[in-house]
C-alpha positions as YAML, in Angstrom:
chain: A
units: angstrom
residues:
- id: 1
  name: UNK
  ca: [12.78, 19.92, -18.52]
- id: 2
  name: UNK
  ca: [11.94, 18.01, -15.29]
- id: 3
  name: UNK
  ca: [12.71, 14.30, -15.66]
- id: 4
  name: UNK
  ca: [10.07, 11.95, -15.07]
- id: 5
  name: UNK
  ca: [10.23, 9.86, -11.68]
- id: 6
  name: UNK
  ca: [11.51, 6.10, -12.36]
- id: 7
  name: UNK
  ca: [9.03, 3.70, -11.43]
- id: 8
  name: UNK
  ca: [12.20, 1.64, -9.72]
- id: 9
  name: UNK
  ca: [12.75, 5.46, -7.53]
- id: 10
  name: UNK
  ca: [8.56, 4.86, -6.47]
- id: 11
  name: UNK
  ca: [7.16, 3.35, -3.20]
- id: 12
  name: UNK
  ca: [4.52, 0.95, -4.78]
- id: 13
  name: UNK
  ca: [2.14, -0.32, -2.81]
- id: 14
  name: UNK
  ca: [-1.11, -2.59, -3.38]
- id: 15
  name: UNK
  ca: [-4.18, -2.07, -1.32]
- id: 16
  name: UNK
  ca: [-6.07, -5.33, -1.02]
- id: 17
  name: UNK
  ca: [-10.07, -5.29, -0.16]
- id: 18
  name: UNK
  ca: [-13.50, -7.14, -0.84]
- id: 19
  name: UNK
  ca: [-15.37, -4.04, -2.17]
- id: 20
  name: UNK
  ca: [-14.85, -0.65, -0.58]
- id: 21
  name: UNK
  ca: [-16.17, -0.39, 2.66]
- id: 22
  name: UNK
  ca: [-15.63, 1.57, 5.21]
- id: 23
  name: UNK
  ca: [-12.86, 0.07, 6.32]
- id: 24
  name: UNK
  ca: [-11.30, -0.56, 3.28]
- id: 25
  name: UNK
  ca: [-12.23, 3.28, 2.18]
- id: 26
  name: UNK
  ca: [-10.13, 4.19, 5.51]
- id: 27
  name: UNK
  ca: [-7.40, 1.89, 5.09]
- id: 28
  name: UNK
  ca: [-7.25, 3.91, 1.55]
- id: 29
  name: UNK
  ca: [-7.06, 7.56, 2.76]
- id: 30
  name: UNK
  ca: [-4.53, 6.39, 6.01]
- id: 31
  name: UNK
  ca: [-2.45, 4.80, 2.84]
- id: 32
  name: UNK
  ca: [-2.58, 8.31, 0.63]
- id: 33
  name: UNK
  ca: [-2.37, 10.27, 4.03]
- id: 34
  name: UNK
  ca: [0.96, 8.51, 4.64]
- id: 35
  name: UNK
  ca: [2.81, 8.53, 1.30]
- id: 36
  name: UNK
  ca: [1.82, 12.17, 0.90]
- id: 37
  name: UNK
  ca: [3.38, 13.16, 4.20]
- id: 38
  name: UNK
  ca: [6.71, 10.69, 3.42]
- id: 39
  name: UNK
  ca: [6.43, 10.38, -0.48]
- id: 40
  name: UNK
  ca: [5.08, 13.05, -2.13]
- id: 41
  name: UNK
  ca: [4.90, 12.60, -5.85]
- id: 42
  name: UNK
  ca: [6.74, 9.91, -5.54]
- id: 43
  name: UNK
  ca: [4.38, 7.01, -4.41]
- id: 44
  name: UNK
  ca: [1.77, 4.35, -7.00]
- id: 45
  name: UNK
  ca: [-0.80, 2.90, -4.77]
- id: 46
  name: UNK
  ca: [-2.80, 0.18, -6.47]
- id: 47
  name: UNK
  ca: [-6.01, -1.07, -5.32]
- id: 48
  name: UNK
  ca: [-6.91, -4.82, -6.22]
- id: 49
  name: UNK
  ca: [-10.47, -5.65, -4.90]
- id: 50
  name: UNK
  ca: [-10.58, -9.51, -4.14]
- id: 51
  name: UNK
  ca: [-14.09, -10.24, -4.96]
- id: 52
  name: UNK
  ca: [-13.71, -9.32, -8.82]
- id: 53
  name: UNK
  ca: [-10.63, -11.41, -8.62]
- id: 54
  name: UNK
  ca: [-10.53, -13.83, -5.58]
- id: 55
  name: UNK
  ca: [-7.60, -16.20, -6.96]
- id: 56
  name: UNK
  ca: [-5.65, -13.23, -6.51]
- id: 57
  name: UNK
  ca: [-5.59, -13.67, -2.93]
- id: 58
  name: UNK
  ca: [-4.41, -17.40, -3.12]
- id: 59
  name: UNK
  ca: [-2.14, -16.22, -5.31]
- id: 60
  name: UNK
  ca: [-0.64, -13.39, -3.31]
- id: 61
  name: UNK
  ca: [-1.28, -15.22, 0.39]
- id: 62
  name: UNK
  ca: [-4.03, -12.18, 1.53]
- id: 63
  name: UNK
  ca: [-5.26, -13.89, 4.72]
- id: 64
  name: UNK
  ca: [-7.39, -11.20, 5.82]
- id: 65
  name: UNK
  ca: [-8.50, -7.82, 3.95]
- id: 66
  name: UNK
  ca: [-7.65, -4.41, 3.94]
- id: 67
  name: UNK
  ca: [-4.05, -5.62, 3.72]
- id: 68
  name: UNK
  ca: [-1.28, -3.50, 2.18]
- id: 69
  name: UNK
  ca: [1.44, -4.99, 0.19]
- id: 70
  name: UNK
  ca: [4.43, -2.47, -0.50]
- id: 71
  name: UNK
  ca: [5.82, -4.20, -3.92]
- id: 72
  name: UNK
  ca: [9.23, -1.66, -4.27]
- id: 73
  name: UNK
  ca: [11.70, -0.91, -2.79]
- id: 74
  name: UNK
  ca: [12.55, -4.21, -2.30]
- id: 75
  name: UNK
  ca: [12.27, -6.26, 0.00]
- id: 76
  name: UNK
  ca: [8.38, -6.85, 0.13]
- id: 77
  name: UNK
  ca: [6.54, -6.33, 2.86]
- id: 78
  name: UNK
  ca: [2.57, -6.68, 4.25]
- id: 79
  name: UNK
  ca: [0.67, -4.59, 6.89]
- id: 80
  name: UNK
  ca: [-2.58, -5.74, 7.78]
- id: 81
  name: UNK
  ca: [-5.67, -3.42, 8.89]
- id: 82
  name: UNK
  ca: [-7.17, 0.42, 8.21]
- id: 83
  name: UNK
  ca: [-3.82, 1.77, 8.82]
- id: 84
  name: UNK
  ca: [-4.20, 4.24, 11.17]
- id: 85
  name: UNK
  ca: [-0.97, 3.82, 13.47]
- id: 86
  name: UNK
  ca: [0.74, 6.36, 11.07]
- id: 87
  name: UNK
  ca: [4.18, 4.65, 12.82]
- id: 88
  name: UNK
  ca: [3.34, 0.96, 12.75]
- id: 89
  name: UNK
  ca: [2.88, 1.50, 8.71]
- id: 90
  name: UNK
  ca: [5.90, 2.68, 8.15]
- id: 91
  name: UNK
  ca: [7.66, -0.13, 10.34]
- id: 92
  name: UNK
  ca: [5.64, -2.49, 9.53]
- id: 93
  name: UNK
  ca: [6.63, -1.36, 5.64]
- id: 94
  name: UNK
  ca: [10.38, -0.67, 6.03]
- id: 95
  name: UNK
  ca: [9.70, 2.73, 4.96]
- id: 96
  name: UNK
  ca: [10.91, 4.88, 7.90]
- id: 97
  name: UNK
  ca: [14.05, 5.26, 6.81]
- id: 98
  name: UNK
  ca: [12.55, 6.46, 3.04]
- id: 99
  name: UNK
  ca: [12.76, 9.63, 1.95]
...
């Protein structure tokens, strides 16, 4: 019987936007694209849209939208943008050394 992934042994991330645009539809399939070249099967992305919830970005300091907020592993970190530079991301992330 195959044992279920931990969510603690998952790259989560949270996709920030204000509806889906374009660019936030990009920033989307860069963010999939990514974790399932690096994590496949092993990745949660969430997507919070800040205009059905706009305290959220007070709340979580979103200063500008798409941003991505990787929430495990530890430690936290934020990319800003449609997420193209495949590299940047995973700098930007601390998730090039993730496997």
């Amino acid at each position: 019987m195959k044992d279920k992934i931990k969510e603690q042994d998952k790259v989560v991330l949270r996709l920030y936007v204000v509806g889906m645009n374009k660019t936030a539809q990009r920033a989307f399939v860069n963010l999939e694209k990514i974790c399932e070249l690096h994590f496949p099967g092993k990745y949660k992305i969430e997507i919070v849209d800040l205009k059905e919830n706009p305290q959220l970005a007070v709340d979580e300091q979103i200063f500008a939208v798409p941003t991505v907020v990787k929430k495990l592993p530890l430690p936290m970190k934020k990319v800003i943008g449609d997420l193209s530079d495949l590299d940047k991301v995973l700098v930007g992330l601390d998730l090039s050394s993730i496997n």
